[in-house]
C-alpha positions as CSV (number, residue, x, y, z in Angstrom):
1,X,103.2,98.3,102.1
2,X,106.5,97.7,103.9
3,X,107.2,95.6,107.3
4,X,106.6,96.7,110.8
5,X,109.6,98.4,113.0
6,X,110.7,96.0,115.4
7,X,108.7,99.1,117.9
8,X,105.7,98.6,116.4
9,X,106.2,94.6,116.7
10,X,106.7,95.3,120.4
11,X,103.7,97.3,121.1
12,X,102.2,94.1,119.3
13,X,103.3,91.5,121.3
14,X,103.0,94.0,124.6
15,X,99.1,94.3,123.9
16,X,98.0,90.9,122.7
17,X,99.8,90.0,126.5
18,X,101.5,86.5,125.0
19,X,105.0,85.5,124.4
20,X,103.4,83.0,121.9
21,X,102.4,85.2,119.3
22,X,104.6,84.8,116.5
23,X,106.1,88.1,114.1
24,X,107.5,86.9,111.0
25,X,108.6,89.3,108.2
26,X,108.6,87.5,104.4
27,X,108.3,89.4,101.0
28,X,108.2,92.4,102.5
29,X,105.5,91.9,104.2
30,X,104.4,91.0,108.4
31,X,102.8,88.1,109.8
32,X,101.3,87.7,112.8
33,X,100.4,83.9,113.5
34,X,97.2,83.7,116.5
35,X,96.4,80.1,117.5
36,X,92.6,80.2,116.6
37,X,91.7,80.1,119.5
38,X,92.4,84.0,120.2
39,X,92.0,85.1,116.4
40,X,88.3,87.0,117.5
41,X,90.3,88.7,120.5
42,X,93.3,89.4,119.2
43,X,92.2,91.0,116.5
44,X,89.9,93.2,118.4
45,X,92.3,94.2,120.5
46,X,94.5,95.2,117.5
47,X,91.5,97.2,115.9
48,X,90.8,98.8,119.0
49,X,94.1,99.6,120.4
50,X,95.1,103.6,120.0
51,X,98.7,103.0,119.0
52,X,97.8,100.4,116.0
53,X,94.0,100.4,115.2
54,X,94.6,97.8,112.6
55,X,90.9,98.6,112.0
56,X,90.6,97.8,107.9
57,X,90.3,94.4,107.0
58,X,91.8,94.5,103.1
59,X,91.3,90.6,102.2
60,X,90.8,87.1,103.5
61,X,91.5,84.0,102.0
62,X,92.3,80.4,102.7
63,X,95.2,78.2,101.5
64,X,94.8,74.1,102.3
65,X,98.4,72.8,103.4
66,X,99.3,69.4,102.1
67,X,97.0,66.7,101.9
68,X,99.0,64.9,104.6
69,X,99.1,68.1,107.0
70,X,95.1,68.1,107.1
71,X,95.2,72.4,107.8
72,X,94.4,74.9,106.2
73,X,95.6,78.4,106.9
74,X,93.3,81.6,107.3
75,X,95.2,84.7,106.0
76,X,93.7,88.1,106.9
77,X,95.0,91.1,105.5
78,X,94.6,94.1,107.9
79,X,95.6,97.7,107.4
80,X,96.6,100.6,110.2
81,X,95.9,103.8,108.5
82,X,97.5,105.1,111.9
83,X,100.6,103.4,110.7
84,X,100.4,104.0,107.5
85,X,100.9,99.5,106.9
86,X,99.3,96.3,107.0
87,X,99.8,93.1,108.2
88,X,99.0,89.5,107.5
89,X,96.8,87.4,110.6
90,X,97.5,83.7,110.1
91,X,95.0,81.5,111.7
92,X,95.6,77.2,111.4
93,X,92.3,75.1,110.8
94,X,92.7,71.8,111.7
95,X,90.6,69.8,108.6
96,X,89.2,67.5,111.0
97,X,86.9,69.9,112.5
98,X,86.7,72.8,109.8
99,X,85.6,75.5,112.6
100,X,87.0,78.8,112.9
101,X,85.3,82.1,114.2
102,X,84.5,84.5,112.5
103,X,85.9,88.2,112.8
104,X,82.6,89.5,111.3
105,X,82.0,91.4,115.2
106,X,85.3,92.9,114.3
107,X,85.4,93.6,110.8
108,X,82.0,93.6,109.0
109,X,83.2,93.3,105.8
110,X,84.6,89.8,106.4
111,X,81.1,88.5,106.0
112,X,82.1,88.4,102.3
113,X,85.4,86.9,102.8
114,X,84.6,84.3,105.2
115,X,81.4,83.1,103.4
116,X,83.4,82.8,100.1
117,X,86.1,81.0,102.3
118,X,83.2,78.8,103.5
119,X,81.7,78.0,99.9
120,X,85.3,77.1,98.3
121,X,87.1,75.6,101.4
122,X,84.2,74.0,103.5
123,X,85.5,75.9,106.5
124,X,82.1,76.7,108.9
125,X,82.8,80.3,110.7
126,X,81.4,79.9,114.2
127,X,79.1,83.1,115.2
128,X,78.6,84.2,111.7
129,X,75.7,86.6,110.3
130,X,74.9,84.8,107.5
131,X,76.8,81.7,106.3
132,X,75.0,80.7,103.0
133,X,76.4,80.2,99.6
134,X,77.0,82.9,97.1
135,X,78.1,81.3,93.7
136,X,76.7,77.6,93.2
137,X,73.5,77.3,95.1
138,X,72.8,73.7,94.8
């Protein structure tokens, strides 16, 4: 899909209104790194914004860091079809408290995603639909 212009990472870091947010290009590829507390509005505002609307969610999944790390890391794989390319949202879940929120408000399809992330990685998405198994139901 190809990397963002450093423009389009400026009208990126100009509407999510933080210095904080981190930009990262690897593999050809963006990355976008939200502390998750502002994962939900951040990626609102990215869906909604005229200039981006990021408004696709393509995949999610969850990676667990190393054992003595204690994270895991919440990649979602959005796509502009304004821009013609997609980025990566990275979201860190501490282990300890296994919460995140989930972007269902935002993207409806990530009811899927999340509760498959839920069933294999024990992460709880705060505010979601319908968090209930899918596969093993015991």
């Amino acid at each position: 899909m190809g990397t963002l212009s450093s423009y389009e990472k400026d009208i990126i870091k100009k509407v999510l209104r933080r210095d904080s947010v981190e930009i990262f290009d690897s593999y050809d590829n963006t990355f976008i790194q939200i502390k998750s507390q502002f994962i939900l509005k951040d990626a609102s505002v990215l869906a909604s914004n005229e200039s981006l609307l990021f408004d696709i969610l393509l995949d999610s999944f969850a990676i667990k860091l190393s054992t003595e790390m204690d994270m895991h890391r919440i990649y979602y794989h959005i796509y502009s079809q304004t821009l013609s390319k997609g980025v990566f949202l990275i979201s860190e879940v501490n282990n300890q408290d296994s919460f995140a929120t989930s972007l269902t408000i935002v993207y409806s399809n990530a009811n899927w995603y999340e509760r498959e992330i839920f069933e294999k990685q024990g992460i709880i998405f705060v505010e979601h639909p319908d968090l209930r198994k899918m596969f093993v139901h015991y």
